[in-house]
C-alpha positions in Angstrom: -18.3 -82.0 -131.7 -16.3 -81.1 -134.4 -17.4 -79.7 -138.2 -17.0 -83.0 -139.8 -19.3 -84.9 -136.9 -21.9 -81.7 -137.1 -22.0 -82.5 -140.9 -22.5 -86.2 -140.3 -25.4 -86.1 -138.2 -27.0 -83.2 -140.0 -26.8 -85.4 -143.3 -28.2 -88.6 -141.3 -31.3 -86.5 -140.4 -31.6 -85.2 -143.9 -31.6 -88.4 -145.0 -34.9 -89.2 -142.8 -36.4 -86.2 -144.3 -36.3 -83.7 -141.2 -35.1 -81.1 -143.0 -35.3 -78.4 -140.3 -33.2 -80.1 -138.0 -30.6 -81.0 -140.5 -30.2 -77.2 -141.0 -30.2 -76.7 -137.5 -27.2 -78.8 -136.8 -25.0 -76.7 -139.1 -26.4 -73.2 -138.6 -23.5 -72.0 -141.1 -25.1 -73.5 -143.8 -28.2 -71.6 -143.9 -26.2 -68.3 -143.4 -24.0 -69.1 -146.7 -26.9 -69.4 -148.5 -28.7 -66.3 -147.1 -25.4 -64.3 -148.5 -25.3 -66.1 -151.9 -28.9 -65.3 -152.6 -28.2 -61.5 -151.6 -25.2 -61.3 -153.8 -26.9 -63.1 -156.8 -24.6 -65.7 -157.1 -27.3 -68.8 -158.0 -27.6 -67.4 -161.2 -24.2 -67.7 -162.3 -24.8 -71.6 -162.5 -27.5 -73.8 -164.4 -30.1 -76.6 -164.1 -29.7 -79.8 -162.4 -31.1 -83.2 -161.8 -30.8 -84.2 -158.2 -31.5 -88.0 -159.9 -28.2 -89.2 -159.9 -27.3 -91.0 -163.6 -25.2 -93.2 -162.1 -27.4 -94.8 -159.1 -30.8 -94.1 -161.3 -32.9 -91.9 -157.7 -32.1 -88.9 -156.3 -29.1 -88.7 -154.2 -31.3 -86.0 -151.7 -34.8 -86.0 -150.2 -37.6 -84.0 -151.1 -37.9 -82.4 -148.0 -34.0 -81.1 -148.5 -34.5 -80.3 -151.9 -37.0 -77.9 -151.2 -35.8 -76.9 -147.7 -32.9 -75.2 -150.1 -34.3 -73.7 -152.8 -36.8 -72.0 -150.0 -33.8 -70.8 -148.2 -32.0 -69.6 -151.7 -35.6 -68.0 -153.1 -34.5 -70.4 -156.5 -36.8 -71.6 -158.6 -37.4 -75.6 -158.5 -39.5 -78.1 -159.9 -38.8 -81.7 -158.6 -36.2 -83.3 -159.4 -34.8 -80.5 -161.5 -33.1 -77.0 -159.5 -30.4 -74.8 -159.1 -27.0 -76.7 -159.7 -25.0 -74.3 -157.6 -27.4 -74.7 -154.7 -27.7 -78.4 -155.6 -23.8 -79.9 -156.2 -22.7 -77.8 -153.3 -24.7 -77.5 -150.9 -26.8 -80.1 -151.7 -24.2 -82.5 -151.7 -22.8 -81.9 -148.2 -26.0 -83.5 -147.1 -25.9 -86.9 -149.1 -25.0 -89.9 -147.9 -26.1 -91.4 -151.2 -23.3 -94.1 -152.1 -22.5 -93.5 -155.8 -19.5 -95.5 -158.0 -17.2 -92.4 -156.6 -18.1 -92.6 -153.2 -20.1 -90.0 -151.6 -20.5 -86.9 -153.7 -19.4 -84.4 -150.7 -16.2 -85.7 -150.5 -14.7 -83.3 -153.6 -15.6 -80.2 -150.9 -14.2 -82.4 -147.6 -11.2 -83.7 -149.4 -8.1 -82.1 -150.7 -8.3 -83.4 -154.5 -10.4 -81.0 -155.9 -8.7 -78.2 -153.9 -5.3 -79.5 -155.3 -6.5 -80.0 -158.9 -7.4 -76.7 -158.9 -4.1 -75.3 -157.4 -5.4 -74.7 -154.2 -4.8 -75.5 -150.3 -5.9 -78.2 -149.1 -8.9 -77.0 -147.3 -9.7 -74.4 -149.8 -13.1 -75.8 -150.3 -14.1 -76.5 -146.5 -17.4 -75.9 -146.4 -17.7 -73.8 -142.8 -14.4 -71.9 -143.3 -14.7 -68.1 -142.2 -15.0 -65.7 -144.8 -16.4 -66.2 -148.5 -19.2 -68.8 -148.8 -18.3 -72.7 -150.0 -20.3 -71.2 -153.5 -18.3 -67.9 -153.7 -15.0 -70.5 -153.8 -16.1 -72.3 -156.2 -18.0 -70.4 -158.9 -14.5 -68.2 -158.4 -12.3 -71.4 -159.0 -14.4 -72.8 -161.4 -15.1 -69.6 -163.6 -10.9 -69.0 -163.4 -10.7 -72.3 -165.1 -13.1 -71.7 -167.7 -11.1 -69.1 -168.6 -7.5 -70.8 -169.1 -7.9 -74.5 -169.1 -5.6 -76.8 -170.3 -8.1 -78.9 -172.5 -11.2 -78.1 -173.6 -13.6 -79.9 -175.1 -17.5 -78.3 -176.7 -20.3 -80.2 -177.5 -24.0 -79.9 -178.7 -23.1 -77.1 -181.0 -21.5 -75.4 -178.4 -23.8 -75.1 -176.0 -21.7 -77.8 -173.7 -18.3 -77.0 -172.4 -16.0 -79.1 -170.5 -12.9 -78.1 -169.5 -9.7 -79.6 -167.7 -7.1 -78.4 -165.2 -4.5 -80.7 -166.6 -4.0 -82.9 -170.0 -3.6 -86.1 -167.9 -3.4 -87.4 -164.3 -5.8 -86.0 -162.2 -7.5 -82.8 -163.0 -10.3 -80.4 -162.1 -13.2 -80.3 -164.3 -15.7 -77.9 -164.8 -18.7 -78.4 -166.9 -20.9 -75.3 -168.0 -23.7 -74.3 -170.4 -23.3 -71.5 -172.3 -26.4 -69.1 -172.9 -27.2 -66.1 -174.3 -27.2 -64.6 -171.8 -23.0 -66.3 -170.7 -21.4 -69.7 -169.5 -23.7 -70.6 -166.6 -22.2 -73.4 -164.3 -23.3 -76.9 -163.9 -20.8 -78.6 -161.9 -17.3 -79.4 -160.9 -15.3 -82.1 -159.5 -11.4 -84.0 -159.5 -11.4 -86.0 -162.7 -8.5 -89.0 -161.9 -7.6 -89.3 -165.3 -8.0 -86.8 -167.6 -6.3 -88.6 -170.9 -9.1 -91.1 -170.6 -11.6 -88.8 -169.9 -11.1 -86.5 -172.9 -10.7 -89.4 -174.9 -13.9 -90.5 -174.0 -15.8 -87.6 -174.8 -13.6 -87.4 -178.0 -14.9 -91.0 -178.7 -18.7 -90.8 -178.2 -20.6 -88.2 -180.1 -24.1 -88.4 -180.8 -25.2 -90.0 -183.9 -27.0 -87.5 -186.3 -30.3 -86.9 -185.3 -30.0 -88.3 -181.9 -30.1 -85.7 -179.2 -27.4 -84.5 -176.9 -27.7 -86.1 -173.5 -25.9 -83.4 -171.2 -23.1 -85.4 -169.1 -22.6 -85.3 -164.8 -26.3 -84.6 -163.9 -27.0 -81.5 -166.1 -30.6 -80.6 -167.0 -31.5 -79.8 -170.4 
């Protein structure tokens, strides 16, 4: 059985809420974790929602949700955690249909990887060598700090930012602290003209609050 079929199945049983035996199917998964945790690398990202805001329910089960932040020693509080732990981990073990397709797919497919200048299988989740997290807060954080658009919002305390101007791009999307730019997510925007535009096009009206975009917890 190969990675992607070992995936499959451990996401099917996820789904039906056996958490332990969806871990046991991909034994790597539990291992990256394990080494994020020890190297601190969870706190380099935010807060997240596993309540989709496109399909209106969470995109994981409970069992999952907690199965992870157990295994990462994070902090949770149903449906809000850890986005690192949540958008990439997390994800790999969703079957939850969304309007993009299934929200793994930007680690299994090469569009991400390629946005971001990278080989195809840069992001493969069970490669040898530095976790599927180590990957992308490194990728992520690079683009941070040279994008080629930008765009801050809520004061400041938002930040989006873009591989490219237009065509498909990476994005990153942080939230910047005190303390730094914590992480919330990234994944291959397919136009990024319209996309910019539309943030450029939709600010709050005063004294309405921000509503933090792609799944973010305030």
């Amino acid at each position: 059985m190969n990675e992607i079929r070992r995936l499959d199945a451990a996401a099917a049983t996820a789904a039906r809420g056996d958490a332990g035996q969806a871990f046991d199917a991909v034994p790597w998964l539990s291992r990256s974790i394990a080494q994020d945790a020890a190297s601190g690398r969870f706190a380099r990202w935010s807060r997240s929602t596993i309540v989709d805001e496109n399909v209106g329910a969470p995109v994981l089960d409970r069992a999952v949700f907690d199965r992870l932040h157990d295994l990462a020693g994070e902090p949770s509080a149903w449906p809000v955690g850890n986005a690192g732990l949540l958008h990439v981990y997390g994800y790999l073990l969703s079957l939850t249909p969304t309007p993009y397709g299934l929200k793994r797919e930007r680690w299994l497919g090469p569009e991400l990887a390629r946005a971001f200048g990278l080989a195809d299988a840069a992001f493969a989740p069970w490669a040898d060598g530095p976790t599927l997290l180590e990957r992308v807060t490194d990728a992520a954080t690079s683009l941070l700090r040279s994008p080629a658009a930008a765009r801050s919002e809520a004061g400041g305390e938002y930040l989006t930012v873009l591989s490219a101007t237009a065509g498909a791009a990476a994005l990153v999307y942080a939230r910047v602290t005190d303390d730094g730019i914590r992480l919330v997510t990234t994944f291959p925007a397919a136009d990024a003209a319209a996309l910019l535009t539309s943030i450029d096009a939709a600010p709050p009206a005063p004294g309405t609050p921000y509503r933090p975009r792609w799944n973010a917890a305030p």
